[in-house]
C-alpha positions in Angstrom: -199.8 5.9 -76.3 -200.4 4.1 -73.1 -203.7 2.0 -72.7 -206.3 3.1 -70.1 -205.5 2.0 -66.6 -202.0 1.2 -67.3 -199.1 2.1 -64.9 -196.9 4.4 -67.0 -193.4 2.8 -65.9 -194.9 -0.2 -67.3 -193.3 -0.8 -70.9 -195.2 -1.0 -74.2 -195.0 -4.1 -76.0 -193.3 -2.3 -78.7 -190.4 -0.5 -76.1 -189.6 -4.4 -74.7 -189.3 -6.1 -78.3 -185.1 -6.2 -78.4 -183.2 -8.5 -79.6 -180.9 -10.7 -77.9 -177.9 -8.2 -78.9 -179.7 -5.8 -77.3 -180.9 -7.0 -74.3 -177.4 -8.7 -72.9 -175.7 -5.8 -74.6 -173.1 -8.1 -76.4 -172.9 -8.3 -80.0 -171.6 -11.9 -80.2 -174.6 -13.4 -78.8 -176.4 -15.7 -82.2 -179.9 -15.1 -83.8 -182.7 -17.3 -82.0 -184.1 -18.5 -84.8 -183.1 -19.4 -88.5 -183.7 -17.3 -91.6 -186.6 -17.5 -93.5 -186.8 -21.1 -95.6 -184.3 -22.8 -93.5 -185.4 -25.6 -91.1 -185.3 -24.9 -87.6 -182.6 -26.5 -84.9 -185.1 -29.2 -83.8 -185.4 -30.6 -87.4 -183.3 -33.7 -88.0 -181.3 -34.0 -90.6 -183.2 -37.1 -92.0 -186.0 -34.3 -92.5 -184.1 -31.8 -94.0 -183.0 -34.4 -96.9 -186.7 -35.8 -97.5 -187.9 -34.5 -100.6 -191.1 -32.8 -101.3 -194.5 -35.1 -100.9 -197.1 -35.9 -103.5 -200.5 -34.7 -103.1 -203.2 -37.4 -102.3 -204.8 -38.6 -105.6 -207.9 -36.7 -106.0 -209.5 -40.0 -108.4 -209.3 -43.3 -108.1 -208.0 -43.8 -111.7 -204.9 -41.9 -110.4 -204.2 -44.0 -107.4 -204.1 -47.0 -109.4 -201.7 -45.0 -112.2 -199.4 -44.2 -108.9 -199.7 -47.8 -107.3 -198.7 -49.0 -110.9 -195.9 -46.5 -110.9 -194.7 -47.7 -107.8 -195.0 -51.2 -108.3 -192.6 -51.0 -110.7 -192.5 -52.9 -114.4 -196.0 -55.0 -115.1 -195.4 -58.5 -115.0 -196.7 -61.3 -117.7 -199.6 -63.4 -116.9 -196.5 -66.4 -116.8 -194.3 -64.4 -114.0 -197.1 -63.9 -112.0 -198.5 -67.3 -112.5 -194.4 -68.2 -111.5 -194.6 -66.0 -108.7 -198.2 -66.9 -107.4 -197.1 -70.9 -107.5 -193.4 -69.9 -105.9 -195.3 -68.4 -102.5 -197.5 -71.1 -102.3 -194.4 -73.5 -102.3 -192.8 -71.2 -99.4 -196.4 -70.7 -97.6 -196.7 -74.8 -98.2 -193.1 -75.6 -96.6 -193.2 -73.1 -93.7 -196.5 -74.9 -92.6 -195.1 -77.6 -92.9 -192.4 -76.9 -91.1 -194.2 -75.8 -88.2 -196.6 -78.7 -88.3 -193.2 -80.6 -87.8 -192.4 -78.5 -85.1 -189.7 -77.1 -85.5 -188.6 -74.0 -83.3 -188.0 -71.5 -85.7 -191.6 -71.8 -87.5 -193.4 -72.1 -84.4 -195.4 -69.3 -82.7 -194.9 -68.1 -80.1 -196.5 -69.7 -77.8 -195.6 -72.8 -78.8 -191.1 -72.4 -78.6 -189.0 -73.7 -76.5 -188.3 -77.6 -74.7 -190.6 -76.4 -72.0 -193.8 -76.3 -74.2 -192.8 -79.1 -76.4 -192.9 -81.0 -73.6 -196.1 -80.4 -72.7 -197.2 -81.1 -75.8 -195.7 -84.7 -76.1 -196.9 -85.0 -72.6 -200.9 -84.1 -73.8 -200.2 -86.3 -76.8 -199.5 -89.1 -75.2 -202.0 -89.7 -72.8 -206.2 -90.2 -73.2 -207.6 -87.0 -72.2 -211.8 -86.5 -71.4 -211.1 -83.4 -72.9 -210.8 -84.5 -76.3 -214.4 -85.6 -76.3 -215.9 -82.4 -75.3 -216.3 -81.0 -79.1 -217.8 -84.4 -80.2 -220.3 -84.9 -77.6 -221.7 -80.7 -77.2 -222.0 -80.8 -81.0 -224.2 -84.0 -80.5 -225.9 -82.4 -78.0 -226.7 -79.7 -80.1 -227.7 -81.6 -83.2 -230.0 -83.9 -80.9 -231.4 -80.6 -79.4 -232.0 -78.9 -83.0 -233.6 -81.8 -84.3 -235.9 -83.5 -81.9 -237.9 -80.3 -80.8 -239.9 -82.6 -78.1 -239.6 -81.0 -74.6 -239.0 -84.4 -73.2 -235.9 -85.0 -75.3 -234.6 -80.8 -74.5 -235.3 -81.1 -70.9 -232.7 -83.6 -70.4 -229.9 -82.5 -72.7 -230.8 -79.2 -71.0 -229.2 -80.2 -68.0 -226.5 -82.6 -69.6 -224.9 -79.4 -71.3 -224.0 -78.3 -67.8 -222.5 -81.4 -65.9 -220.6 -81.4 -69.3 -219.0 -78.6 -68.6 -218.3 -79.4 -64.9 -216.8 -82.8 -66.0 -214.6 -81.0 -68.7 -213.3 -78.5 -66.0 -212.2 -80.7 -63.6 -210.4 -83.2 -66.5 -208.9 -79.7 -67.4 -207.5 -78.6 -64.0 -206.2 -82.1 -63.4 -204.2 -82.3 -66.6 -203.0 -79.2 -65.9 -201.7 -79.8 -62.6 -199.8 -83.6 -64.1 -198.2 -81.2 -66.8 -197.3 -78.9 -63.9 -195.8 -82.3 -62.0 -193.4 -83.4 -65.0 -192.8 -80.0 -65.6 -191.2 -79.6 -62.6 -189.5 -82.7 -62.3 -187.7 -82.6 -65.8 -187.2 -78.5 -65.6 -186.6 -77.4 -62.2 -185.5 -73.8 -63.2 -189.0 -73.2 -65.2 -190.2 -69.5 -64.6 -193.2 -70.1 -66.6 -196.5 -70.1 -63.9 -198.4 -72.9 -63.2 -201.6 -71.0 -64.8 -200.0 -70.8 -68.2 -198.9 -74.5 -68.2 -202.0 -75.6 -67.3 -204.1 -73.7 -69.2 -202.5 -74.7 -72.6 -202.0 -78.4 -71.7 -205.7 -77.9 -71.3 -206.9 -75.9 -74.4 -204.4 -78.4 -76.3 -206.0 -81.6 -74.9 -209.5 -80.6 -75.5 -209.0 -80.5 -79.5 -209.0 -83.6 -81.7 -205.6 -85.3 -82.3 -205.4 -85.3 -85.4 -206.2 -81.0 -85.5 -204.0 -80.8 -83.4 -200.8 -78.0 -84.4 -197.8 -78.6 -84.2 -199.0 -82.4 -85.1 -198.2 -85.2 -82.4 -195.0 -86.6 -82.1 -195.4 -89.5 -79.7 -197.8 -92.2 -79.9 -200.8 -93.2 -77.5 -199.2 -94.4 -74.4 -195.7 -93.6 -75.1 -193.5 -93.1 -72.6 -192.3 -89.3 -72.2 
């Protein structure tokens, strides 16, 4: 039966449902798509070998039967005391390993000769920056504990010519670590900015919080 307003050379959607056999007219033409249970063609094979999935644990008591499950065999009080003791000998040596500075251990932004450079370059120099923690933690200790307004008012205004002083010790280290840099790596791709910034933010904490730990002394040539 045709539908109201519809041409009548226009095909029902039942007359145009063929199959691929019949609408080429060629009988060797394959199916489309894949019997019933079967995966489909886009399905990896990876998919087609993974087996069926658990339901979500409905109780708590349940998830910690599974994670137990999982976890494999429970261990003594003595192998996990054993185990405990053994990661805090590796966690123990790889710190300390890093502190050393050694490469491998290091993050990453402090690898290769480039940065270690910079490093013993910080470290062996006096920086102004490494007083900035000291002195704006007095500052504040002064300003939290003498509530007169004519002790505030002053350290008001130290607080910023602090800072000022800080920034311009921090862009002149940066640019002497961007000086050697040059001088003893002339193929350096790293930018000036980076150099500088983390000669800077190096120089500005204490020496001996200082990670990976110094290598050269005070005044040592580098």
């Amino acid at each position: 039966m045709n539908l109201l307003g519809r041409k009548k050379d226009n095909p029902s959607p039942e007359d145009d449902r063929s199959t691929p056999q019949e609408a080429t007219g060629d009988d060797t033409v394959p199916r489309v798509t894949a019997p019933k249970g079967r995966p489909t063609p886009k399905r990896s094979e990876s998919s087609r070998r993974r087996g069926p999935v658990a339901p979500a644990p409905m109780t708590t008591a349940e998830a910690r039967k599974r994670r137990k499950e999982v976890g494999g065999p429970k261990l003594t009080k003595e192998e996990k005391r054993a185990q405990k003791l053994t990661r805090r000998a590796d966690m123990a040596d790889r710190r300390e390993r890093m502190m050393a500075g050694e490469d491998a251990y290091l993050l990453p932004r402090d690898k290769g000769p480039v940065r270690r450079y910079v490093r013993d370059l910080v470290d062996a120099r006096r920086n102004l920056l490494g007083l900035f923690m000291p002195i704006a933690l007095g500052l504040i200790l002064i300003t939290l504990s003498v509530p007169s307004p004519a002790v505030q008012q002053p350290l008001s205004f130290a607080m910023p010519v602090l800072l000022l002083v800080m920034a311009i010790d921090g862009v002149l280290v940066g640019r002497y670590v961007n000086r050697k840099v040059d001088e003893k790596f002339p193929d350096n791709t790293e930018t000036g900015f980076k150099l500088g910034f983390y000669a800077a933010s190096r120089a500005s904490q204490l020496r001996r919080m200082r990670a990976p730990r110094p290598m050269v002394n005070r005044g040592d040539d580098v």
